[in-house]
N, C-alpha and C positions, 0 to 999 in steps of 0.2 A: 573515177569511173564515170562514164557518160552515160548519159538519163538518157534512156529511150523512149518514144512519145507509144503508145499506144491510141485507139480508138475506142468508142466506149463499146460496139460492135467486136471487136476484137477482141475487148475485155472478157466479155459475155462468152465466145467462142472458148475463151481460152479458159472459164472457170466452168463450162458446162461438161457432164459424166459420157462421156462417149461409148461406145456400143463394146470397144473392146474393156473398158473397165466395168459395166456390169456385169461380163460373163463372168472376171475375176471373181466380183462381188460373189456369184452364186457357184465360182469354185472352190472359193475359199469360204464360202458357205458364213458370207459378214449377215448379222445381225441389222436390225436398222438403224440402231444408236452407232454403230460402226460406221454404215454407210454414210450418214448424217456427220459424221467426227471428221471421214475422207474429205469430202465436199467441201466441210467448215477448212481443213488445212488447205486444202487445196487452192481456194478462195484465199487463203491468206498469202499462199508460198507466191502465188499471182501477184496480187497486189506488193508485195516488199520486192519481188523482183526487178518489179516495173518501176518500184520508188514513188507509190501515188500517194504517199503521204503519212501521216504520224498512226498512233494505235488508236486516236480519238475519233479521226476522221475515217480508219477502217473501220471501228465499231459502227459507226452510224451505218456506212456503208453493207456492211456485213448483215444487219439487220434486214434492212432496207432489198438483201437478196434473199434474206431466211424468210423473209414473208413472202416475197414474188414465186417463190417453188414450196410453199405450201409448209413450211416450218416455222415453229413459234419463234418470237422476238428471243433475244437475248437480253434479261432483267439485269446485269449488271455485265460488269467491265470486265469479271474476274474471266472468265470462261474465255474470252480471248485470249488476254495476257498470257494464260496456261499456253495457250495453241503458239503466242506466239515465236516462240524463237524451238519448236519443236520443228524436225527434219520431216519432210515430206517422202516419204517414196510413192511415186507413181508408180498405178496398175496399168499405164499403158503399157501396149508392147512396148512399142518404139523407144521407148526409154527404157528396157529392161537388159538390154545385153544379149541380145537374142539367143534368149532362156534356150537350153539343150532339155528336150524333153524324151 
């Protein structure tokens, strides 16, 4: 499979909660350790997509966003590891199967 290059602008774009995934948030009535749990996969389903590197070099990275949006550091390794080979489902629409409501 061919490595796609990303930008780090791009990156950002692409790990940030968009307007149609809060409202899910507040339809599905998520918790904040929920909301926080979406983000952290999200952040990760991103970066393994892209192939930006090993689970060492996302941990630093991962941190390094949990503090720029106002979330504590992650003290160990473990809390990723968990997250990481867990399935994402995005609340976007777009990616939903345009849901029959």
């Amino acid at each position: 499979m061919k490595k796609v290059a990303i930008t780090e602008q791009e990156f950002k774009e692409a790990v940030s909660i968009t307007k149609q995934e809060k409202e899910n948030f507040k339809a599905r009535q998520f918790t904040e350790k929920e909301v926080e749990m979406y983000h952290m996969k999200k952040f990760i389903h991103v970066y393994r997509l892209y192939e930006l590197g090993i689970q060492a070099e996302c941990y630093r990275q991962i941190n390094e966003f949990r503090l720029s949006i106002g979330y504590k550091e992650w003290k160990g390794h473990r809390s990723l590891s968990r997250l990481w080979n867990k399935p994402f489902d995005s609340l976007e629409w777009k990616y939903c199967d345009d849901w029959d409501w």
